[in-house]
N, C-alpha and C positions, 0 to 999 in steps of 0.2 A: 504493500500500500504506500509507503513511504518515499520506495525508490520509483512509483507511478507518478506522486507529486512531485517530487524532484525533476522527474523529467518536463514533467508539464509546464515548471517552473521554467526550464532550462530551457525550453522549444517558445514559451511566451518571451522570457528577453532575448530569444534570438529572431523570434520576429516583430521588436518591437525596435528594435538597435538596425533591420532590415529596411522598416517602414523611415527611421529617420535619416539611417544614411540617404534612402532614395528620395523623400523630400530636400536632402538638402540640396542634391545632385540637383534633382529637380528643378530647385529655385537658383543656382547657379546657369542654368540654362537660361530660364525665362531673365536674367540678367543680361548674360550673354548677348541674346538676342533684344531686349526691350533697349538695353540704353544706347545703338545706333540708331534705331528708331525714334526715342524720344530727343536725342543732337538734331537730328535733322527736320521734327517736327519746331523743336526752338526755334531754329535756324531761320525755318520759313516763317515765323512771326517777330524776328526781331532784327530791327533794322540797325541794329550794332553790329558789325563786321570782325569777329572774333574768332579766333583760334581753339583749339581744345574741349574739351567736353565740358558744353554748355548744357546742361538740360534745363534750363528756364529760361524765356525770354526778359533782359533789361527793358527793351523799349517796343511795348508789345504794338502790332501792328498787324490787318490786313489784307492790307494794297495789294502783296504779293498775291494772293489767293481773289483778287478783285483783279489783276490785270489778269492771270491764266481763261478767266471766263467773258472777258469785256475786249483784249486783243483778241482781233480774228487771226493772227499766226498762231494762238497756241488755242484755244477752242474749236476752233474750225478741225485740228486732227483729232482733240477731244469727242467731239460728235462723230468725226471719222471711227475712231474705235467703238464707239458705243455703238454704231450704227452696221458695223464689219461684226462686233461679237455678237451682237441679236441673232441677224441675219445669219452667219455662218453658224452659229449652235442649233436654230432649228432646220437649218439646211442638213446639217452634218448629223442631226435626231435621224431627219426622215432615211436619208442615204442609210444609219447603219440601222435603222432597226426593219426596214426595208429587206437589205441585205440579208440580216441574220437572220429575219423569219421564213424567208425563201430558202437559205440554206439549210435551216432547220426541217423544212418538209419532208419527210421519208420517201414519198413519193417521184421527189423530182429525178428528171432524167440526167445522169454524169452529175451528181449531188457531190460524188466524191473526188472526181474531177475538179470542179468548179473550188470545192475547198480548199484543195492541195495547189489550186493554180493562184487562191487570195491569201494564201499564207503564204508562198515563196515572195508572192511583193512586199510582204514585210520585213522579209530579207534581206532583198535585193530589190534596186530600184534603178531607172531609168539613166540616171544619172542628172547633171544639172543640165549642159549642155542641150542632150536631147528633149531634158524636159521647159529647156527657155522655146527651144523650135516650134515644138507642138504648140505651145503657148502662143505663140507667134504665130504660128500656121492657121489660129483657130482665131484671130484678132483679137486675144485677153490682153496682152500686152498692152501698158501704161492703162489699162482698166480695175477698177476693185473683182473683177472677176476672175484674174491670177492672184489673188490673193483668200479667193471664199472658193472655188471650184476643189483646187489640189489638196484643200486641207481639210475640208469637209470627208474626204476618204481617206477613213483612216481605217487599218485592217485590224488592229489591236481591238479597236471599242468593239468594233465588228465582231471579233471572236470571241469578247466578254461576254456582249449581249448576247449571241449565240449560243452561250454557255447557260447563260440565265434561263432562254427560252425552251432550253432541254431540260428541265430541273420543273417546267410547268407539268403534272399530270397527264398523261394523256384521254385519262376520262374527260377530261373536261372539253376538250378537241371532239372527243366521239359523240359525245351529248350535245353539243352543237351542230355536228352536221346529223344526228339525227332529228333534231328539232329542225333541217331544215336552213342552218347559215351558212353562207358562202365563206370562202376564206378571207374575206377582207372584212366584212363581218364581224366574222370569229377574231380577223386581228385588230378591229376598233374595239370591241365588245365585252370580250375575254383577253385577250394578251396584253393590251395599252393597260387598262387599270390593273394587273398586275403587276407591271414592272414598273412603276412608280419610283421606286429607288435602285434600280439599276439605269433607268432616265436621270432622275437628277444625278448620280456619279457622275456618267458621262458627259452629260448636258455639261456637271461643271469641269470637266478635261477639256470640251471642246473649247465654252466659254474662256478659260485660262490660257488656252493654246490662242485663239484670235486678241484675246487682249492684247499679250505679250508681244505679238507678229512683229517681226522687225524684217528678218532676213527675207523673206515672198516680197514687202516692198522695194527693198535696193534693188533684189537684182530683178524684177518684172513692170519697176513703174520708174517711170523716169521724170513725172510730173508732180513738182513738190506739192502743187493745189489736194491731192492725191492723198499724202503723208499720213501718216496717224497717227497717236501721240506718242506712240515710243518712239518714234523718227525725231519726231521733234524733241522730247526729254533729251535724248541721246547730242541731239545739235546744240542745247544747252549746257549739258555737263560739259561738251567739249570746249564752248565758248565763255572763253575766262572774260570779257568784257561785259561792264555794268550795260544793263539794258533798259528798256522801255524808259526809264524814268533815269535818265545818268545828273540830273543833280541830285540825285538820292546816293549817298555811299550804300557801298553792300547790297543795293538793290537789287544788280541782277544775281545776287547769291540768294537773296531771300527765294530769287522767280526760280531758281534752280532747284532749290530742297520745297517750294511749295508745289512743284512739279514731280518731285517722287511721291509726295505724301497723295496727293489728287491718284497716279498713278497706282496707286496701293489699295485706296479708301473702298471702291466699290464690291472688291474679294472681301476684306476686311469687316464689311457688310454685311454681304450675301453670303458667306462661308458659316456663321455660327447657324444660319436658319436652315442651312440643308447638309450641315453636319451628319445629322442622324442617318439622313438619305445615304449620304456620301459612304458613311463606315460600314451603312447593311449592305449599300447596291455595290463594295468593292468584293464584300463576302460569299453574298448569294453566288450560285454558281459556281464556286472554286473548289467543291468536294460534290461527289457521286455516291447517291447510295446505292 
């Protein structure tokens, strides 16, 4: 009995010594990462021109964060990205869930074919060169349409959602078409309200993949009206010159770091509300009973 409590004792402060080394891990993390984050939130509200790790603004201000939305060189790509991730995440929804309920059919003809020929492009791909041609060949070139067509297929999500929709029953497929549903039906009716959180995972891969887009603009558009606002952040960090407002010192540092935090804010947002989505639609589908 004695040497039962002893151990009981000895297994509670070993996970008790367990739990605070990993909070402290923990909080040396969330360190880690919060205080370049809150530098450069300072940064953008204070119009003192300072070195070092500031995390409070001196001389608090929000002109910075008033010119990104009132100049058309830095709003006008702002609405360009909001306008490129809308569009390209339900474009890039319908392409793979399209996709992957079609490859999902038992039915279809060279099913196995077709999979084995969308997973080698995962691989292996085009290359740049041949794939600016095509692009060129098809008149996407300096259009938002090399930048939403190529990356709306994506074979990955593809093969997630495919995975999800193998793991649906297939009673529930058989009692459909015996009551009578067609298979588009069957995939408004029963499969879309299904997959609810393997949609929002994706949904937000796509969404993060077109926000971030940098490289589909340099090399497919030549026309800065065009730009989106990673182009432009990116044209700021590089430009050491006060801007918009040069009798302002530090000004265009403020327009710099209030340009990553605008760049950050709408994840920042939208990430705690489809969390839950995000961590079951990454799950579902990854084991087979």
């Amino acid at each position: 009995m004695m040497s039962e409590k002893m151990s009981f004792k000895a297994g509670y402060r070993s996970r008790t010594v367990f739990r605070l080394c990993n909070g402290v891990f923990m909080a040396l993390i969330v360190l880690v990462v919060m205080i370049p984050l809150l530098k450069v939130l300072s940064d953008s509200l204070d119009k003192t021109t300072r070195y070092g790790i500031n995390l409070w603004p001196q001389h608090f201000s929000i002109d910075a964060y008033k010119t990104i939305f009132t100049n058309k060189n830095l709003y006008t790509p702002f609405l360009i990205s909001v306008l490129t991730t809308v569009v390209g995440t339900v474009l890039g929804l319908l392409i793979t869930t399209f996709g992957a309920y079609v490859l999902n059919q038992p039915t279809l003809i060279g099913r196995k074919f077709f999979s084995k020929f969308i997973f080698i492009t995962m691989i292996f791909n085009g290359g740049l060169v041949p794939t600016f041609l095509v692009l060129k060949g098809l008149g996407l070139t300096n259009t938002l349409g090399a930048v939403l067509l190529p990356a709306s297929v994506n074979v990955f999500n593809m093969v997630l959602m495919r995975n999800f929709f193998s793991q649906i029953p297939n009673s529930l497929f058989e009692s459909a078409e015996i009551d009578g549903c067609s298979p588009i039906r069957i995939f408004g009716q029963i499969v879309l309200p299904l997959s609810l959180p393997a949609l929002a995972s994706i949904g937000l891969f796509f969404a993060v993949q077109f926000w971030n887009e940098y490289f589909n603009y340099v090399m497919y558009i030549t026309d800065t009206n065009l730009y989106n606002f990673q182009v432009k952040l990116r044209e700021l960090v590089l430009n050491d010159q006060n801007m918009m407002d040069p009798s302002v010192v530090g000004f265009g540092n403020m327009v710099k770091n209030a340009a990553v935090i605008v760049a950050m804010l709408p994840f920042l947002f939208v990430y705690p509300f489809a969390q839950r989505y995000f961590i079951s639609g990454v799950t579902l589908g990854a084991v087979k009973e």
